[in-house]
Every structure is written in C-alpha cells, then in structure tokens.
ROKEMI-980443 format. One record per residue: x, y, z of N, C-alpha, C, CB in turn; residue number from 1; residue in three letters. Coordinates in steps of 0.02 Angstrom, whole numbers. Atoms other than C-alpha are relative to their C-alpha. Glycine has a CB too. Example, Ala and Ser with C-alpha at 12.3 -4.5 7.8 and 13.67 -1.06 7.14 Angstrom:
ROKEMI-980443
KOLKOL    nxx    nyy    nzz   caxx   cayy   cazz    cxx    cyy    czz   cbxx   cbyy   cbzz seq type
KOLKOL     45    -59      0    615   -225    390     45     60      0    -50      1     62   1  ala
KOLKOL    -42    -59     -3    684    -53    357    -39     55     37     20     23    -71   2  ser
end
This chain:
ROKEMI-980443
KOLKOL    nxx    nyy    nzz   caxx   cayy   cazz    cxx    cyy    czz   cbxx   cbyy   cbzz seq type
KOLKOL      5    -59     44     12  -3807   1925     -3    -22    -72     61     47     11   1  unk
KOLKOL     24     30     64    -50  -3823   1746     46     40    -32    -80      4    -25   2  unk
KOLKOL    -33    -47     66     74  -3743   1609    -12    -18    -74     80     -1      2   3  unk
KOLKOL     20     22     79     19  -3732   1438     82     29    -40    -93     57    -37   4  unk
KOLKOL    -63    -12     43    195  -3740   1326    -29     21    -81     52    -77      0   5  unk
KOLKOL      9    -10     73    181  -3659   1158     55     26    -41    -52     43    -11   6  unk
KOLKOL    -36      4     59    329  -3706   1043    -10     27    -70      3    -54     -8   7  unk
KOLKOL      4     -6     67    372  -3622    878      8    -77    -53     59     54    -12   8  unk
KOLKOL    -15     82     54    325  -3785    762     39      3    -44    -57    -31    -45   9  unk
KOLKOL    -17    -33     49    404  -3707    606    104    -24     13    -37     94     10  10  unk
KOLKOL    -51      7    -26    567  -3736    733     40    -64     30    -10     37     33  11  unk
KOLKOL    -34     75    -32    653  -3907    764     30     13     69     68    -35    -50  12  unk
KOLKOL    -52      4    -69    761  -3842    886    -43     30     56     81     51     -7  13  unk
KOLKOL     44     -1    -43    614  -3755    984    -47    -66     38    -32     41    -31  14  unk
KOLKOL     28     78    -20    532  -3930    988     40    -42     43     -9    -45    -62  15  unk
KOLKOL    -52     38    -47    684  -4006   1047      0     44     91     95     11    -50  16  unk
KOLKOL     11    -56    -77    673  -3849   1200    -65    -17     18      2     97    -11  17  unk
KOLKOL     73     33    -20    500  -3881   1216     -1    -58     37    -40    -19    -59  18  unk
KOLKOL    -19     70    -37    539  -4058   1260     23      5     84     69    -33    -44  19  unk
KOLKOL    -56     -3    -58    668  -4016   1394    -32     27     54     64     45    -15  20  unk
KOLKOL     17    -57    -51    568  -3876   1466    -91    -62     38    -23    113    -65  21  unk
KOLKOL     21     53    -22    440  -4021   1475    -14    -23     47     19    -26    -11  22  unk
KOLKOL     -4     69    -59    503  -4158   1569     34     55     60     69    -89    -30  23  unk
KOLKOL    -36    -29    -74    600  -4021   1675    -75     28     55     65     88    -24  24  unk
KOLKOL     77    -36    -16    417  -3944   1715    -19    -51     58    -67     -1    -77  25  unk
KOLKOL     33     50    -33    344  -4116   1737     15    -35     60     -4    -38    -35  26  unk
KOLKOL    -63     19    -34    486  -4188   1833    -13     15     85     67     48    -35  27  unk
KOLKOL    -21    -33    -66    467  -4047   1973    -99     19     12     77     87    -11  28  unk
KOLKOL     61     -6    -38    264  -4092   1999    -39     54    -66     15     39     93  29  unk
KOLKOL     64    -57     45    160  -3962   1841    -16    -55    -31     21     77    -59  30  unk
KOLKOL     58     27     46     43  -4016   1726     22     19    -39    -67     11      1  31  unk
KOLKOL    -11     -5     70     94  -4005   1538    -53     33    -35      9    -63    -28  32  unk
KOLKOL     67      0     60    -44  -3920   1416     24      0    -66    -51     69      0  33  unk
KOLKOL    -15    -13     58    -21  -3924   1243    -39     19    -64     26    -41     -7  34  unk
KOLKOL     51     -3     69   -115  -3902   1057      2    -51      0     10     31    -69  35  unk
KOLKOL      7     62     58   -177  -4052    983     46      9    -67    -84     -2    -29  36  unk
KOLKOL    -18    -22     38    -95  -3971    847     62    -48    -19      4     62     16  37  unk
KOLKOL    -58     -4     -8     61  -4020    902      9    -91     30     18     70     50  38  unk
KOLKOL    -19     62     -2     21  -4203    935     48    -61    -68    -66    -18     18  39  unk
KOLKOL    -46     48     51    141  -4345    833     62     57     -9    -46    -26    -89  40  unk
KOLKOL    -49    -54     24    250  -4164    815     73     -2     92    -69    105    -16  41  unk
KOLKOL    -48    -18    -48    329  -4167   1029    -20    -46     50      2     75     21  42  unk
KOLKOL     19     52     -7    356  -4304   1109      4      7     95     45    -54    -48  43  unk
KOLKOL      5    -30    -56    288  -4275   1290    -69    -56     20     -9     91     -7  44  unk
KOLKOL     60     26    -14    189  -4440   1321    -49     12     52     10    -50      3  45  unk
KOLKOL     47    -18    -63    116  -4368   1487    -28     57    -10     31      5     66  46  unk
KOLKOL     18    -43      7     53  -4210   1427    -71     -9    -12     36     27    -35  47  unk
KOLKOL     55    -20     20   -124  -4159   1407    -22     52    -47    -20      9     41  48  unk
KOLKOL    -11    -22     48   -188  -4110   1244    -91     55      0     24    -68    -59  49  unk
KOLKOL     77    -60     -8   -319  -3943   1215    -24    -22    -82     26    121     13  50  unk
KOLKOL     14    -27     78   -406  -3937   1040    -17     51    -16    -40    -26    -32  51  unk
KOLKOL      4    -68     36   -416  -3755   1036     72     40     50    -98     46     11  52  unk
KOLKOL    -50    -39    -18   -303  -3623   1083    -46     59     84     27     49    -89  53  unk
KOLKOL     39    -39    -44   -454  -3550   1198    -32    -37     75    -57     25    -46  54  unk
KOLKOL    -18     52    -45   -454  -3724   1295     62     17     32      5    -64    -34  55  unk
KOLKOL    -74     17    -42   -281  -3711   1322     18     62     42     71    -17    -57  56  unk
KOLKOL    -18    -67    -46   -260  -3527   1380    -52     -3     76    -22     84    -56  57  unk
KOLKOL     45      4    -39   -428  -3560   1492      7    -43     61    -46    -15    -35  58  unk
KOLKOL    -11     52    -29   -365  -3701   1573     66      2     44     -2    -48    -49  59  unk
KOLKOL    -54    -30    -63   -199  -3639   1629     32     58     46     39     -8    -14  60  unk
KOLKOL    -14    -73    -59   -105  -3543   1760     62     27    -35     23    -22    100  61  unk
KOLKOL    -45    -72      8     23  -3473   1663     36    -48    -76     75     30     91  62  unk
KOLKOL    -24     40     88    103  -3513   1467     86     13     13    -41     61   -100  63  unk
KOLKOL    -60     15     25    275  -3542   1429      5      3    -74     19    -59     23  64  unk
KOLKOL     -2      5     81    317  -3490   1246     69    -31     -1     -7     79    -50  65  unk
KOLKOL    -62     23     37    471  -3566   1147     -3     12    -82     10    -80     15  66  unk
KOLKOL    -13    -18     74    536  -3456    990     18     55     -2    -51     -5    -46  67  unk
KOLKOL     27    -93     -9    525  -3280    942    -49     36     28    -15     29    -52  68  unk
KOLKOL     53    -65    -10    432  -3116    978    -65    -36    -14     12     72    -58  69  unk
KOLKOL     34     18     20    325  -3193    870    -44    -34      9     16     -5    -21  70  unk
KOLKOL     25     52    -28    278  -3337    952    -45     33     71     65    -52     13  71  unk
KOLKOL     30    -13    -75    244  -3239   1125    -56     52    -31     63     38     68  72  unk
KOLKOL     71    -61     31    131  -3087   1027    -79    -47    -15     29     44   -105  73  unk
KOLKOL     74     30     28     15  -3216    959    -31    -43     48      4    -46    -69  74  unk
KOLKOL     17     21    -53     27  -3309   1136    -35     36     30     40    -15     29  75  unk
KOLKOL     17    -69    -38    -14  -3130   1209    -75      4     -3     34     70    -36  76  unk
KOLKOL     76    -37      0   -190  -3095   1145    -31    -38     55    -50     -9    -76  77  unk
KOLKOL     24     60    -45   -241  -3263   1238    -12     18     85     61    -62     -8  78  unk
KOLKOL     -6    -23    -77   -151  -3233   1394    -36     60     37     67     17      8  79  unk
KOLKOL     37    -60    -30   -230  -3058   1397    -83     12     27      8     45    -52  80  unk
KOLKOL     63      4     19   -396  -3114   1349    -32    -28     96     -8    -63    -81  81  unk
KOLKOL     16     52    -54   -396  -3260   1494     42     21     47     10    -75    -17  82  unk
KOLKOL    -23    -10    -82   -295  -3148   1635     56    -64      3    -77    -12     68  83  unk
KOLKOL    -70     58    -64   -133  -3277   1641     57     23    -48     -7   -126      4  84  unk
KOLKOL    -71    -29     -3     42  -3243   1652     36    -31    -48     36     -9     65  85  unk
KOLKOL    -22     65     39    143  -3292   1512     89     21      8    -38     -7    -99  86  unk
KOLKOL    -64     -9     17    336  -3315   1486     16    -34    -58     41    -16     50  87  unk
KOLKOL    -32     19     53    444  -3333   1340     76     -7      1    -18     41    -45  88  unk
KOLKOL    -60     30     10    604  -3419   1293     34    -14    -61     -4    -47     25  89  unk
KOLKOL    -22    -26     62    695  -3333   1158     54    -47    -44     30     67     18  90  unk
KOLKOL    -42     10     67    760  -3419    996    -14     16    -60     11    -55    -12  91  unk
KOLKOL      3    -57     42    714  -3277    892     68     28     -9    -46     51     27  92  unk
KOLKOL    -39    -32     20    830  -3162    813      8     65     61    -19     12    -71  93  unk
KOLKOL     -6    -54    -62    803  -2998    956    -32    -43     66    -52     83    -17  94  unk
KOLKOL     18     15    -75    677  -3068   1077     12     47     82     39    -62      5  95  unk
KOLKOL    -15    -53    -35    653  -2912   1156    -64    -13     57      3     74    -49  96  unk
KOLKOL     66     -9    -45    484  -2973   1251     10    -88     52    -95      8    -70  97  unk
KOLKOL    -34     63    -54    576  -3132   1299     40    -20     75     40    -20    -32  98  unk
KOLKOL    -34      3    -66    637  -3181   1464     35    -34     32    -25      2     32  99  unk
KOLKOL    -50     54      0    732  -3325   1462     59    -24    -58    -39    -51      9 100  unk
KOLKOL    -38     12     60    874  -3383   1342     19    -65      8     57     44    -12 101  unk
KOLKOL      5     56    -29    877  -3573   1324     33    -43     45     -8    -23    -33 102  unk
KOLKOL    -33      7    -72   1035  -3590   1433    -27      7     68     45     40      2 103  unk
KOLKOL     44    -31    -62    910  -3524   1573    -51    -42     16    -34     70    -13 104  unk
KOLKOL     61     38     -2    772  -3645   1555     -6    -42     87      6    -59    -72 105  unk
KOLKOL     12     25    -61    801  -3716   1733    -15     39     56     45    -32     15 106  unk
KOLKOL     11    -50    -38    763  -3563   1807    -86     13      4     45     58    -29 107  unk
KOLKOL     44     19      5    583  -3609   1746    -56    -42     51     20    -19    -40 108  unk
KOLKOL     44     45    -59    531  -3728   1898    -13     70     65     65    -86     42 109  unk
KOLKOL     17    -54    -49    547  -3556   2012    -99     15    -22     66     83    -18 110  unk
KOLKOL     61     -4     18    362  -3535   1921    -53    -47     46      2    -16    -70 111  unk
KOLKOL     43     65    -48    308  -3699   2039      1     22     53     28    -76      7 112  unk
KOLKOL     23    -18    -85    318  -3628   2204     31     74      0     42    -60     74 113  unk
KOLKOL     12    -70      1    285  -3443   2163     68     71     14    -55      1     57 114  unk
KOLKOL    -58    -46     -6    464  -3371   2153     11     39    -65     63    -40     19 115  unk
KOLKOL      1    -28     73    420  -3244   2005    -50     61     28    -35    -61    -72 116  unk
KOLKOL     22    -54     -3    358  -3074   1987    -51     27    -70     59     36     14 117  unk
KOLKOL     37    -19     45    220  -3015   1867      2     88    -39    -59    -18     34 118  unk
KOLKOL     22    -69     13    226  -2847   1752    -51     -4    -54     59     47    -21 119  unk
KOLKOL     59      9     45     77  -2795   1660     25     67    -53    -88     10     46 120  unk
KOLKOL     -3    -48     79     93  -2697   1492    -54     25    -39     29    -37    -55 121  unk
KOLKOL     71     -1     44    -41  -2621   1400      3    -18    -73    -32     71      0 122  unk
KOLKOL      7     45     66   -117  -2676   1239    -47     71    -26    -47    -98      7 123  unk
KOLKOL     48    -50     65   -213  -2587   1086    -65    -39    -16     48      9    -89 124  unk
KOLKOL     49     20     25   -393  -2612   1053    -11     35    -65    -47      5     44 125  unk
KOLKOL     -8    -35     60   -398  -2568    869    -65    -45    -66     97     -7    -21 126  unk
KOLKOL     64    -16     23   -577  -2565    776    -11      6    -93    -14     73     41 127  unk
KOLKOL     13    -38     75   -621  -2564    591    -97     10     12     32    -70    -91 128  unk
KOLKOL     73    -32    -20   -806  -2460    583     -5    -20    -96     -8    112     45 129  unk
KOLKOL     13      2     65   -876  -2529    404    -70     71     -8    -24    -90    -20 130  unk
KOLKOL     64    -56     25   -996  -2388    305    -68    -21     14     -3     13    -82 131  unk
KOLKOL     55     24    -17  -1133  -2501    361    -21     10     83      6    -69    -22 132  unk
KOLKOL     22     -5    -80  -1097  -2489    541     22    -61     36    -83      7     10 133  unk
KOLKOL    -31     83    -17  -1018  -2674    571     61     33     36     26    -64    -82 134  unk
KOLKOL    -64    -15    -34   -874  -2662    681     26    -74     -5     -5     34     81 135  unk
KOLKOL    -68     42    -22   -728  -2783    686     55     11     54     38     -1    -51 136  unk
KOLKOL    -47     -3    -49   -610  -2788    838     64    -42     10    -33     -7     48 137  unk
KOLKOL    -43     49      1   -437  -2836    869     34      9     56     37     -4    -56 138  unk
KOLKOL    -19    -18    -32   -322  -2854    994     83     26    -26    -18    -42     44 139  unk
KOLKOL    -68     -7     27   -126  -2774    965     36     14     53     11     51    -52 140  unk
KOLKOL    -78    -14    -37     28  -2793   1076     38     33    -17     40    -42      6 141  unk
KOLKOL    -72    -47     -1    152  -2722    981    -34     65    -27     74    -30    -58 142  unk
KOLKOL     23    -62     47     52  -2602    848    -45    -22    -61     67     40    -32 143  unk
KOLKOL     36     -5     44    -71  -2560    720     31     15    -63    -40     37     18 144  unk
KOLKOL    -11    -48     54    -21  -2505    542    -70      8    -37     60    -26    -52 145  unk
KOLKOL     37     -4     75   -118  -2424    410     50     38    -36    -80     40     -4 146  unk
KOLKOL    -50    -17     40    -18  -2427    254    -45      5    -66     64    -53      1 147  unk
KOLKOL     12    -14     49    -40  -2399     77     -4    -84    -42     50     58    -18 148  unk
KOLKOL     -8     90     37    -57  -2575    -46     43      3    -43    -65    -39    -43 149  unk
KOLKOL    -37      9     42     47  -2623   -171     40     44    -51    -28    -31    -20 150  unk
KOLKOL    -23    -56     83     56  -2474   -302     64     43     81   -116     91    -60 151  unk
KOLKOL    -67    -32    -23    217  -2378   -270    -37     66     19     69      9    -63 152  unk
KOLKOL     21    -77     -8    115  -2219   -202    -13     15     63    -60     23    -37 153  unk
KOLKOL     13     -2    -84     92  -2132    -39    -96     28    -17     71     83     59 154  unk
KOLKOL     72     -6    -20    -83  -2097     41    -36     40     39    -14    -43     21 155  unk
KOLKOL     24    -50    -54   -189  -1982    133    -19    -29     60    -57     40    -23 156  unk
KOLKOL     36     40    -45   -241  -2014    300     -9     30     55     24    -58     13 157  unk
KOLKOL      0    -58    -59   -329  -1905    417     -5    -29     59    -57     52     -1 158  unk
KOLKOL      4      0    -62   -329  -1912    597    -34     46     27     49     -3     23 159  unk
KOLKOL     46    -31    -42   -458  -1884    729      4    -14     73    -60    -17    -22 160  unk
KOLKOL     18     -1    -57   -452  -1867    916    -64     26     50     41     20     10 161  unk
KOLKOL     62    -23    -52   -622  -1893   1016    -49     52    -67     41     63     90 162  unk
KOLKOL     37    -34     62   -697  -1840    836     39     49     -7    -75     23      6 163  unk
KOLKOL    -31    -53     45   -596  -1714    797     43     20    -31      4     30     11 164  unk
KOLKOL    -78     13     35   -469  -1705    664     29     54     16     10     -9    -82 165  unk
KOLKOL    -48    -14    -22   -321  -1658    713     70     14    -30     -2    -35     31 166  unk
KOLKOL    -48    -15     86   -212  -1681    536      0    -62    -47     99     14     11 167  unk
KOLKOL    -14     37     63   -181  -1751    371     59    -26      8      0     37    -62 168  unk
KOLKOL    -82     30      8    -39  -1852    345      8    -39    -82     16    -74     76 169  unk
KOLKOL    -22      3     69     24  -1877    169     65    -57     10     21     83    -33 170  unk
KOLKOL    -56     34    -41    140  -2041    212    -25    -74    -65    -15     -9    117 171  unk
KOLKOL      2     75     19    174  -2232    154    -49     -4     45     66    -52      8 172  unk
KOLKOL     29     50    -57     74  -2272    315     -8     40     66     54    -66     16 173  unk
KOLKOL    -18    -33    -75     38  -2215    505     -1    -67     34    -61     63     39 174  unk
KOLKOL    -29     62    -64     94  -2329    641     -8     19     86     98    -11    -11 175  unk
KOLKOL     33     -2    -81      1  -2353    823     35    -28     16    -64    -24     26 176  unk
KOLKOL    -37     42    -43    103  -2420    946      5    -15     60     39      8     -4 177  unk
KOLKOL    -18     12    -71    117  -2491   1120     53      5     18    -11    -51     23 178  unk
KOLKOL    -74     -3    -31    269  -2449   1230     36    -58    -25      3     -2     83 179  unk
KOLKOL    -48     76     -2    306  -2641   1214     28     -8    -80    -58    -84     25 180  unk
KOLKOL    -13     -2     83    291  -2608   1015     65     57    -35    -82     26    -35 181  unk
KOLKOL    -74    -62     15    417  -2452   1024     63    -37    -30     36     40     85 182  unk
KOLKOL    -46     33     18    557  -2572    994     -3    -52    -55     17    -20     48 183  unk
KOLKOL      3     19     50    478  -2646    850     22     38    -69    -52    -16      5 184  unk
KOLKOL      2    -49     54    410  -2563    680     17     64     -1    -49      3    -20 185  unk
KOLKOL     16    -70    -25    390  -2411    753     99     33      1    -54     -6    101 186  unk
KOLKOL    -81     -2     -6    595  -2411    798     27     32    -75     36    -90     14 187  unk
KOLKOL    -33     17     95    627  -2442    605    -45     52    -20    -18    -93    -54 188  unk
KOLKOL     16    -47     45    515  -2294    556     12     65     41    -71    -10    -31 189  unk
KOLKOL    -12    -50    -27    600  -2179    671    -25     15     54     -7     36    -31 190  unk
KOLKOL     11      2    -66    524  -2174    830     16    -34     64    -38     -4     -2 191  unk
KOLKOL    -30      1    -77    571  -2170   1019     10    -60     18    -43     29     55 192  unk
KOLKOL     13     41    -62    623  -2313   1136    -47     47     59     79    -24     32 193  unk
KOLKOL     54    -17    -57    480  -2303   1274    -12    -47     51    -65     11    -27 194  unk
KOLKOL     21     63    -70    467  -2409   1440    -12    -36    -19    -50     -2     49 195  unk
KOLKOL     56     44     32    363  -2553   1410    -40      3     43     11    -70    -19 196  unk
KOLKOL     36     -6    -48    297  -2533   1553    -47     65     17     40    -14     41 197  unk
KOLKOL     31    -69    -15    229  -2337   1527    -64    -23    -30     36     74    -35 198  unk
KOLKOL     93     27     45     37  -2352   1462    -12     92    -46   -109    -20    103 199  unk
KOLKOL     -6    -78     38     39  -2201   1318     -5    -54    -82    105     65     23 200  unk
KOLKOL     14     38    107     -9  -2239   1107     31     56    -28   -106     -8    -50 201  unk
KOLKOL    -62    -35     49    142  -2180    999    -36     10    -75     79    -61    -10 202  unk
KOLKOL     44    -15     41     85  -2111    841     70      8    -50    -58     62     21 203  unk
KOLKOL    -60    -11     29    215  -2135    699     -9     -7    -90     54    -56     37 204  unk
KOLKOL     23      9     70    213  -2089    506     50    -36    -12    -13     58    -49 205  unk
KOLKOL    -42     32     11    283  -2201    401     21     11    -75    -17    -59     21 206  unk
KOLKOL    -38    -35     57    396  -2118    260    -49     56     -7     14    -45    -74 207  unk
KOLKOL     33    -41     21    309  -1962    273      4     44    -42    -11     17     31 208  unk
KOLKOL    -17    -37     38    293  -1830    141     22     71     22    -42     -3    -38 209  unk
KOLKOL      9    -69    -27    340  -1689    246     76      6     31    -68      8     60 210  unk
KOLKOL    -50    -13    -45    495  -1629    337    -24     24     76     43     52    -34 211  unk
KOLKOL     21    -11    -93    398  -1593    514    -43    -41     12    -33     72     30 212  unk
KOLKOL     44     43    -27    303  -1746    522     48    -46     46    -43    -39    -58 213  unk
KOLKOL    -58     35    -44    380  -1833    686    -75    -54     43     64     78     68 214  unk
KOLKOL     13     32    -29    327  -1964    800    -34     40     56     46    -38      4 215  unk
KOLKOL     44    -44    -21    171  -1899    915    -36    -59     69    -54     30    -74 216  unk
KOLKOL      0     25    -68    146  -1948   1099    -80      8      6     51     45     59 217  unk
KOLKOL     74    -26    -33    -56  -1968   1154      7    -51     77    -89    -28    -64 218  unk
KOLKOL     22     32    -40    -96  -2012   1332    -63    -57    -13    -12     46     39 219  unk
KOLKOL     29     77     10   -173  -2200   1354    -95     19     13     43    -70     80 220  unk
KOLKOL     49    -19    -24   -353  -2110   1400    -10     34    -96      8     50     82 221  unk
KOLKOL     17    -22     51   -360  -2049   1216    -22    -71    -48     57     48    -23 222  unk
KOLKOL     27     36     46   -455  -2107   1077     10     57    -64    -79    -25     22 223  unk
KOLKOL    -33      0     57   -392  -2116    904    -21      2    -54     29    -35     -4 224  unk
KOLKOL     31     32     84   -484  -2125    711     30     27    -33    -73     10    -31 225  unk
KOLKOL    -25    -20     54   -418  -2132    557    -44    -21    -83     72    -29     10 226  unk
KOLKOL     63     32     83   -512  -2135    382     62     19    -52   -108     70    -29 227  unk
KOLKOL    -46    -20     61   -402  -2138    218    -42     60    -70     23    -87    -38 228  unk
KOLKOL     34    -72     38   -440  -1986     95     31    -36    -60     31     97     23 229  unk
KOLKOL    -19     23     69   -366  -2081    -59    -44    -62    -25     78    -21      0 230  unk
KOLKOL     43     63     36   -458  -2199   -172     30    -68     -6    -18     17    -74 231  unk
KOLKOL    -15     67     -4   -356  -2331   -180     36    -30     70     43    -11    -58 232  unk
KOLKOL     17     39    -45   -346  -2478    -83     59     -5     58    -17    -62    -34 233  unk
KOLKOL    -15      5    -36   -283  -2482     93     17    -50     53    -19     25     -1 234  unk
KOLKOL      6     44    -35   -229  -2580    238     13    -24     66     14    -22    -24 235  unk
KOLKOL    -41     -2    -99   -223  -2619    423     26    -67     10    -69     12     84 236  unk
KOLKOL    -37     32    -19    -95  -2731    488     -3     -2     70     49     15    -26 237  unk
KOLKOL     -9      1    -83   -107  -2797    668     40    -50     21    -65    -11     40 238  unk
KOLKOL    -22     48    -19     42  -2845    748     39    -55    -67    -58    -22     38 239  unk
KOLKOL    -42     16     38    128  -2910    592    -40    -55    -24     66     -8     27 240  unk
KOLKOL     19     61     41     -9  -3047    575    -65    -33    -11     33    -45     21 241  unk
KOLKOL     90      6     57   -187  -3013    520     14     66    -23   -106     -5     49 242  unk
KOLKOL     21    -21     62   -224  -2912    368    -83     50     -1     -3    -74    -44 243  unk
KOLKOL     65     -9     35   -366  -2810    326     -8     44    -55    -45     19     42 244  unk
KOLKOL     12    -44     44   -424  -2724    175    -38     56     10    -21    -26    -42 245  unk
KOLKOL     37    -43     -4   -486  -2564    188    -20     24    -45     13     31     28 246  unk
KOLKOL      6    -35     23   -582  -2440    106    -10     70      6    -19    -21    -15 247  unk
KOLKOL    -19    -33    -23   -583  -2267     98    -81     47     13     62     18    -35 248  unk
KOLKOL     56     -5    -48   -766  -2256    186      2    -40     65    -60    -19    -34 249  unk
KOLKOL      3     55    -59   -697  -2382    315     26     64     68     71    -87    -18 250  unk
KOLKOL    -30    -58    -32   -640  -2288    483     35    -57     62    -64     72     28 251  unk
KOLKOL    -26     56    -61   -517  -2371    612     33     27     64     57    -50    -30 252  unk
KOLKOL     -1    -38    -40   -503  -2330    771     50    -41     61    -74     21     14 253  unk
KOLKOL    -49     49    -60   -366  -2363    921    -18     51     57    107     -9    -16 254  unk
KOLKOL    -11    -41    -55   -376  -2319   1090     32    -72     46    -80     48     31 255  unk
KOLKOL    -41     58    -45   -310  -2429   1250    -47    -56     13     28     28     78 256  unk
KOLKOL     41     36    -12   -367  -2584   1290    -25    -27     83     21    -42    -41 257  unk
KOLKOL     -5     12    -29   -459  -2639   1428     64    -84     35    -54     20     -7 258  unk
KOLKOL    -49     64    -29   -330  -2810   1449     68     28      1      2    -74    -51 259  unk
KOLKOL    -69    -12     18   -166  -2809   1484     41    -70      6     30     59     49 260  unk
KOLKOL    -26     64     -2    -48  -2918   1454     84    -13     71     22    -10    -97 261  unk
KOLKOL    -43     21    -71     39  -2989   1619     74    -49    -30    -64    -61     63 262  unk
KOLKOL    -70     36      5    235  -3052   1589     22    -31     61     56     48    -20 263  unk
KOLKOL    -62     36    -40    343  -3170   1696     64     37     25     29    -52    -45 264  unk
KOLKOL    -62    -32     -3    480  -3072   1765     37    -46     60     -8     87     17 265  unk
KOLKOL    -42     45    -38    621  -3202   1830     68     22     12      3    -63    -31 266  unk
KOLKOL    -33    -46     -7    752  -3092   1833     30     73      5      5    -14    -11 267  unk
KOLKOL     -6    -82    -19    824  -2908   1873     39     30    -32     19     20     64 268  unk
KOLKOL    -30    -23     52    868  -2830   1734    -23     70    -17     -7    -46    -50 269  unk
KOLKOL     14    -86     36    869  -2647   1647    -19     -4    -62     66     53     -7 270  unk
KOLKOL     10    -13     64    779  -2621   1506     24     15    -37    -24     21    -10 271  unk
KOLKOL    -45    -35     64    869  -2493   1420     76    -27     -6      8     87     11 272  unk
KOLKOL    -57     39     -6   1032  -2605   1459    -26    -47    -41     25    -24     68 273  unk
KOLKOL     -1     39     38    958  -2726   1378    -23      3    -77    -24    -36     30 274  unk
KOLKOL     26    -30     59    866  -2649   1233     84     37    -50    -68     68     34 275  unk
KOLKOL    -67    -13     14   1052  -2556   1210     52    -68    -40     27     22     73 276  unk
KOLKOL    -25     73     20   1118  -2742   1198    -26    -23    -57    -16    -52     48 277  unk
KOLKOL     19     35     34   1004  -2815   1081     -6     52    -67    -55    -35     30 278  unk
KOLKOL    -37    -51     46   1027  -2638    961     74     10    -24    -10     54     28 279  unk
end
C-alpha cells in the first residue's frame, strides 16, 4: 500500500510525528510518498519522493496528514480531486476534521489490511465569472467568503438563486459554507453546528447591518450568485487560503461540488460529543 505523508513543515514536532508515523508505516510492509519539498527537511531514507503535489496524490491509496485543520483542507482539494482517502493527525489547536491524536498513531497500520471505514463529505465549487466571460474555479472544504477590503466600511452584496435575486445584504461579508465548515468561520459569525456529514450550503452574513439578517439554509441542489453593489474593492477568500480581488462587475458563484472529499474513520465516535469537547 502506497501512503503519501504530508507533514506541517512550519512544525518540528510534526516532522518528528511524521518520522514515527513513517518507519511505523514502513515497518508493517507500505510504501512511503512524500514532496520533494520536504527532502534534507525528514529523515525517511526509504521513502519515495513526488515533485508535485499532483504526483503524489495520483500515485497513492490514501494520505496521512500531520498538523492542523489546515494542513488536512489543503490536503483535501487533492484527495477530492484524485478520489483517495485521506486521514489526519491533529497537532493543531481544535482539529475538528482530524482523526487521530499523536498518542494514537499506532492505530495507523489498521489502514494496511483494510480495518477502516470511509465517510464522504461534500465540498463547494465556487466560481469567479469576470465581465469578460473568463471563469476561474476553486475548490472549498470548509467555505467561501466574500468580504469587504481594508477600509473600515460595510458592503452591498446581492444574492441570486438560479438567477434570481433573492436579497441585498448590507454586511462586513457573506459566508458559504460546507457542513464540515459549520464549525469553522461560519461558527464565529454566528451560525449553526451542522453534521458534516449532511450535504446542504449554509449561507451566513458576516456583521450584518440589520437585526433579521440570520444564517440561511439552501439545499445542496441549489445554485448560488453573488455580485457586489458597492464600488470599492472586494474579496473572495477560499478556505482561509487563496485570495481574490474582486470587482463590482465580477459575479461569484457557489453551488455543490461534484467531488467529495472521502475521510478515514478509525474510530466510533459522536460528533456533537466531540465538537461539544473541543468548544
């Protein structure tokens, strides 16, 4: 079995886990993958090295992260892209999408002779439409924002379902979200815990100007646009870690995506027990 490991670098002590989770891997018969990235950085002389990140997801049967959220979201698009199962092994601060805690790491070889269970989660396909007609595509696990830039001011920003607007929102920002993203941003601007496992796009203003603007449920079969009605400059956030500038002829659009992203489930646990815990 091939496992591609992807360590937070940024993290000594993930590197040091990385290691362990390693030789324990190697030890019990898998294949190692790694970044080139990460060569002279983890010292795993038997490992096999990818030079892209589209090698390495392509090539294996299932990823192993080591870090935060962070680390597994940006693992995620991959895994989703290339259909393979990934797990993560939390030394983040919540690590709410994590599934191991590094005391657990030997529970990791069950992955070698198929003692593990798969759940799939949906994802956000989220679109910028330029005035020319160019599209850009992204993928989002946890959520979309469009927020306001720098100046201290809020922003307009209409909403359209299936073309048809539906309302203004006078806000810092609106915030798309995946179930799995409920327990992110979305949390912190007032909206629901939600399964992770339900397939539905949360719709959440962010500091709105209104006293009845609330958090807004669409079934996963809907489609979403938003264009900004203010002149100054805008911005979509995916997932906490691409950027784009908008303008306010740009139009961006979410609905569900066809991928989903498949998790590791190695143990039997309650969500909202654990979500409760880590709150």
């Amino acid at each position: 079995m091939k496992i591609a490991l992807i360590p937070n670098a940024d993290k000594p002590r993930a590197i040091l886990c990385a290691e362990q989770i390693a030789t324990l891997l190697a030890d019990n018969g898998a294949t190692i993958l790694l970044h080139s990235d990460l060569k002279g950085t983890i010292n795993m002389p038997c490992a096999e090295f990818c030079s892209s990140y589209e090698e390495l997801f392509s090539c294996c049967d299932c990823a192993v992260t080591v870090g935060g959220d962070g680390t597994i979201i940006h693992s995620a698009r991959y895994c989703a892209i290339y259909e393979k199962p990934v797990i993560g092994v939390n030394l983040g601060t919540l690590g709410y999408v994590a599934e191991l805690e590094p005391s657990e790491i030997s529970s990791l070889t069950r992955l070698l002779n198929g003692d593990y269970t798969v759940a799939q989660r949906m994802l956000l396909d989220v679109s910028v439409i330029r005035e020319d007609g160019t599209r850009t595509s992204y993928l989002a696990v946890n959520d979309a924002v469009i927020s306001r830039g720098s100046l201290s001011c809020i922003i307009d920003l209409d909403v359209y379902v299936e073309g048809e607007k539906i309302s203004t929102y006078r806000a810092d920002g609106l915030l798309f979200s995946t179930p799995t993203g409920s327990t992110a941003y979305a949390l912190s601007a007032g909206g629901p815990v939600i399964d992770p496992h339900l397939s539905l796009i949360e719709l959440t203003p962010v500091c709105p100007h209104s006293l009845t603007a609330r958090t807004v449920i669409f079934s996963d079969d809907t489609v979403l646009s938003v264009k900004c009605n203010s002149p100054q400059t805008s911005y979509l956030t995916v997932d906490g870690q691409v950027s784009v500038e908008l303008s306010s002829t740009d139009t961006v659009c979410i609905s569900k995506s066809q991928h989903k992203l498949r998790t590791v489930i190695l143990k039997d646990k309650n969500f909202y027990k654990t979500a409760g815990e880590k709150l």
